[in-house]
N, C-alpha and C positions, 0 to 999 in steps of 0.2 A: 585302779587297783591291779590288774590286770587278772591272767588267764595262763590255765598250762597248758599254751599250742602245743610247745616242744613236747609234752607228755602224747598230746593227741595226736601229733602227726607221726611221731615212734610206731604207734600202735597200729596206729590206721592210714598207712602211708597210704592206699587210692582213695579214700575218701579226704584226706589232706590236699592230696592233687586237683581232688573233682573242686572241690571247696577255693582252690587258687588260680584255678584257671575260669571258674565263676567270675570271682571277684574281680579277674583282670579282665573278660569280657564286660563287665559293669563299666569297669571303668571306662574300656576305648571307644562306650558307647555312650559317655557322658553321663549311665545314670550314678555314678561312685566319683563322688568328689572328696578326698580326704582336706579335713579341715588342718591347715598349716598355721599352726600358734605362734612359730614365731621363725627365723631365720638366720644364721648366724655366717662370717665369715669365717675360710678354715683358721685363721688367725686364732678365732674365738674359742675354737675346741673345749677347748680346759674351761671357759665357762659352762659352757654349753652341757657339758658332760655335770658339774658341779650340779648345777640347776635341776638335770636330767635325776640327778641323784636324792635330791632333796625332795623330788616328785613335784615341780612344779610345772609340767606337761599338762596340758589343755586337750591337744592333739597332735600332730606329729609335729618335728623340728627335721627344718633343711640347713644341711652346713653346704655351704658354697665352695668355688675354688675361686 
């Protein structure tokens, strides 16, 4: 469904910061691995984006070159 980051990070710009520099510490220590639903070539865009729109996102989507 999601969430109002852009509201929270407006408001609370160093706790927005502490909060992303967290998450990227998770990550380059392997423990944040984001679940990739599905993959598209940049060709694909325009689906990609349709799909994105109709909310059928799982978890993130990678467009390639």
């Amino acid at each position: 469904v999601g969430v109002f980051w852009g509201s929270f990070a407006m408001k609370e710009p160093q706790a927005n910061m502490a909060n992303s520099m967290q998450l990227m510490k998770w990550h380059a220590q392997g423990q944040l691995k984001p679940y990739i639903h599905k993959r598209y070539k940049l060709a694909e865009t325009p689906t990609a984006l349709q799909e994105m729109m109709q909310r059928k996102a799982m978890g993130k989507w990678v467009v390639t070159m």
